[in-house]
C-alpha positions in Angstrom: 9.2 9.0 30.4 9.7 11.7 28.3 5.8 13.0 27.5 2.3 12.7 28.5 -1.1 15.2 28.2 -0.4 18.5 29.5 -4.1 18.4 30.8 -3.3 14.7 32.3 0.1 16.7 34.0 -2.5 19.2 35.6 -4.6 17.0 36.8 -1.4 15.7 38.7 -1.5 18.2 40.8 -5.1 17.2 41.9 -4.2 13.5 42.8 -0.6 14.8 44.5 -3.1 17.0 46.7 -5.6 14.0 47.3 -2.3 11.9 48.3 -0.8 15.0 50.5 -4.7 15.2 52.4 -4.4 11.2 53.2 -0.7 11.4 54.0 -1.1 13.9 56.6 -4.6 11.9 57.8 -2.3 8.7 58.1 -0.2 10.7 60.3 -3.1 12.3 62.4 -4.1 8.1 63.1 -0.4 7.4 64.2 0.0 10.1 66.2 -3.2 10.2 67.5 -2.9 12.5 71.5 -5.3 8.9 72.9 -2.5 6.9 71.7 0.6 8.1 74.0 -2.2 8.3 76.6 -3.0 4.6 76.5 0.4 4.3 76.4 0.9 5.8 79.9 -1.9 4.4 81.6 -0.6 0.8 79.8 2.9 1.4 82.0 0.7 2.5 85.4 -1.9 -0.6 85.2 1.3 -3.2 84.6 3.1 -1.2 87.7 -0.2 -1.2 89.6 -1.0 -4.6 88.8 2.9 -5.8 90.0 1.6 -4.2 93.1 -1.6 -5.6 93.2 -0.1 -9.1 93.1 2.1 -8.7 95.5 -0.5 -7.0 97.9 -2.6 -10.3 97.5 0.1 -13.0 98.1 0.9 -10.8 101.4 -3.0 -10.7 102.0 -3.4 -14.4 100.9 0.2 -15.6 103.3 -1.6 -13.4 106.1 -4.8 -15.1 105.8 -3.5 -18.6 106.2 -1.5 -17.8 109.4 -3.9 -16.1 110.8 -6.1 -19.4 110.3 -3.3 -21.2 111.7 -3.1 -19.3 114.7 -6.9 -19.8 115.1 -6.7 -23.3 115.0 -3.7 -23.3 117.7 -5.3 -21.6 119.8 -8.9 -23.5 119.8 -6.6 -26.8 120.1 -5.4 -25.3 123.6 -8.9 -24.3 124.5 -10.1 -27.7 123.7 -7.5 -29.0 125.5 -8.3 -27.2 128.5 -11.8 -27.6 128.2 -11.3 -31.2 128.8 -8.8 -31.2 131.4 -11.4 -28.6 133.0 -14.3 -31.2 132.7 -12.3 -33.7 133.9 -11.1 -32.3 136.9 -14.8 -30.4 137.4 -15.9 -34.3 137.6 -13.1 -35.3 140.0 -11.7 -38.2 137.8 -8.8 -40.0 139.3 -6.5 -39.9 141.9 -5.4 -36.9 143.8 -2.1 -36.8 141.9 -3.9 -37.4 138.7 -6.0 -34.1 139.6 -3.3 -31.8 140.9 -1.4 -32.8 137.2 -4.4 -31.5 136.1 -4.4 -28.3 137.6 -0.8 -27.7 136.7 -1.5 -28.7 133.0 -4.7 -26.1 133.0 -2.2 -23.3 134.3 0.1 -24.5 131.3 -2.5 -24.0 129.2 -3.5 -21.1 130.3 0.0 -19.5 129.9 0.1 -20.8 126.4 -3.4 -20.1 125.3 -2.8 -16.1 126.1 1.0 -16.4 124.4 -0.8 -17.9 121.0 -3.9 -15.3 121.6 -1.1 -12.3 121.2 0.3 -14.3 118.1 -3.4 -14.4 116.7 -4.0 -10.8 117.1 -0.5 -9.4 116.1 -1.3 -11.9 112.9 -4.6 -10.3 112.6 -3.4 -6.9 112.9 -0.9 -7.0 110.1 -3.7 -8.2 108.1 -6.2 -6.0 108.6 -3.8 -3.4 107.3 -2.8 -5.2 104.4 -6.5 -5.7 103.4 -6.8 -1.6 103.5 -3.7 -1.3 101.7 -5.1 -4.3 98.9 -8.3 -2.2 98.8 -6.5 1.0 97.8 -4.3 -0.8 95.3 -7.6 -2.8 94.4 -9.6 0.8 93.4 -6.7 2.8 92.0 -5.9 -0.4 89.7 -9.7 -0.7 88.6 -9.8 3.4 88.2 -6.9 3.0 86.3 -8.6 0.5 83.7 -11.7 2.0 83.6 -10.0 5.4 82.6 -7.8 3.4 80.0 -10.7 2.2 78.2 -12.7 4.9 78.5 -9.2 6.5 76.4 -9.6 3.3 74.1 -13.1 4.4 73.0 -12.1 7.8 72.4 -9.4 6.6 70.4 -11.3 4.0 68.4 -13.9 7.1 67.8 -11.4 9.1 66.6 -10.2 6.1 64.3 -13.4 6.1 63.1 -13.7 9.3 61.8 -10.4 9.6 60.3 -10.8 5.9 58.6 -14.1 7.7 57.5 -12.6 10.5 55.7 -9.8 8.7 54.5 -12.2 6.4 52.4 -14.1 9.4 51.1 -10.7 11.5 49.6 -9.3 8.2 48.5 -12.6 7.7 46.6 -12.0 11.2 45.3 -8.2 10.4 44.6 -9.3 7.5 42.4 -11.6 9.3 40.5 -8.6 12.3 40.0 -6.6 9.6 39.2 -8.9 7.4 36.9 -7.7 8.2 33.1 -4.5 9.8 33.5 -1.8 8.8 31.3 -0.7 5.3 32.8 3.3 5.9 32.6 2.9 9.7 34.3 0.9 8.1 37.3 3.7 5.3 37.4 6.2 8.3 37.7 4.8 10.3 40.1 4.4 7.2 42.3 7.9 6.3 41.7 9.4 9.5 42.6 6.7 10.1 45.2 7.9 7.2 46.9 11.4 8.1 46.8 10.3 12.0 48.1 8.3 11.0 50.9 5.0 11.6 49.7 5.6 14.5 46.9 5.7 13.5 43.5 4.2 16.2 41.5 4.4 20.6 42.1 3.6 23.2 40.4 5.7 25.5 38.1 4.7 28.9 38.7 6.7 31.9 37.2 10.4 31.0 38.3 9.2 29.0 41.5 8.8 25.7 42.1 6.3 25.0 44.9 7.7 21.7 46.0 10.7 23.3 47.3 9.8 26.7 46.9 12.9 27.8 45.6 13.4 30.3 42.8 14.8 28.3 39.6 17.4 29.5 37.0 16.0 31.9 34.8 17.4 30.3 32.1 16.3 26.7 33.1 13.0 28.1 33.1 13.2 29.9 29.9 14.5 25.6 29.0 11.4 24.0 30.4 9.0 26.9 29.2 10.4 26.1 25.7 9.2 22.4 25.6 6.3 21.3 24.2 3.4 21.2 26.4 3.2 17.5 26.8 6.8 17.0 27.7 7.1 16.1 31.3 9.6 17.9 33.2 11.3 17.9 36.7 12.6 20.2 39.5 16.5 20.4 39.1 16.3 21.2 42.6 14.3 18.4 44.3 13.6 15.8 41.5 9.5 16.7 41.4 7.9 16.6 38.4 6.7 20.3 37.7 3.4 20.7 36.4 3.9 24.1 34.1 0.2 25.9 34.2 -0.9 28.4 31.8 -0.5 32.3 32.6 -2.6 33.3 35.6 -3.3 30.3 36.6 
């Protein structure tokens, strides 16, 4: 476009301000400190809860042979409790009770072999349960601190989705008015600048890319009429000329 109200041009400067103010807020939300710290504590709890697993499946294996062993070893006791009875009540022959006594010794023997089975089994457990307990609290510590991180980051959300609405209700009513093909300019370019559509003129400098212009392209732009719209040689902005001392 090749004009548009020199006041609308200054007012430019307001919205490109407004715009810079919720640029840099956007950026505060995306790189918000909470963020790479749930981040971290994301990577320990899936870690943690690898180990966790695999600390209850040991516990769990453990647990089921150590019920195994149990029940081998009350199956010899019950054994011999019966072969005991029987040979307490002096039921059959002499050969049937000396068997008896033979098998009770057998018993015996096997009932202290599966006894050291039971407690080796029992022992391996007990220290898996402490080691599942310690995995059990650090994982759990490790949550509660991640969402104690998640409320400070929704906080923090909070406020800056909170001031974001109130300067984008001020950058609408900057904006409200202004010639319609300058505002579809200035998004343009500011879209093609990263964020910076409009700067100032002042003197010889342009404050978009601070950098001193031609004397004589700014005796050029100073020449034009006021509502002819103008941009940076240098960086493509359009520069918003202000009156002296301004």
């Amino acid at each position: 476009m090749a004009n548009a109200p020199a006041a609308d041009q200054r007012r430019l400067l307001d919205v490109q301000a407004l715009d810079t103010r919720l640029d840099q807020l956007a950026h505060r939300r995306r790189t918000l400190p909470e963020l790479a710290r749930i981040a971290e504590l994301d990577s320990q709890v899936a870690d943690l809860h690898t180990a966790l697993v695999t600390s209850q499946t040991a516990v769990a294996d453990l647990r089921r042979e150590l019920a195994k062993a149990e029940a081998d070893v009350q199956q010899v006791r019950d054994r011999a409790a019966r072969n005991q009875a029987r040979l307490d009540a002096g039921q059959g022959t002499a050969k049937d009770l000396q068997a008896l006594q033979h098998e009770l010794e057998s018993l015996a023997r096997r009932q202290g072999d599966l006894e050291e089975v039971e407690l080796e089994v029992m022992e391996r457990l007990e220290a898996h349960e402490a080691a599942l307990a310690e995995v059990t609290a650090a994982h759990s510590q490790l949550v509660e601190s991640k969402a104690q991180v998640v409320s400070e980051r929704d906080a923090a959300y909070a406020q800056l989705d909170a001031e974001a609405a109130t300067v984008q209700a001020e950058r609408a009513g900057a904006a409200s008015g202004l010639d319609a093909g300058l505002v579809t300019l200035y998004d343009r370019i500011r879209a093609q600048l990263g964020g910076q559509g409009a700067a100032a003129l002042r003197g010889r400098r342009c404050e978009g890319c601070h950098l001193d212009l031609n004397p004589s392209d700014v005796d050029v732009i100073k020449a034009k009429p006021d509502d002819a719209v103008v941009r940076c040689e240098e960086c493509g902005r359009i520069l918003v000329r202000l009156p002296e001392g301004q």
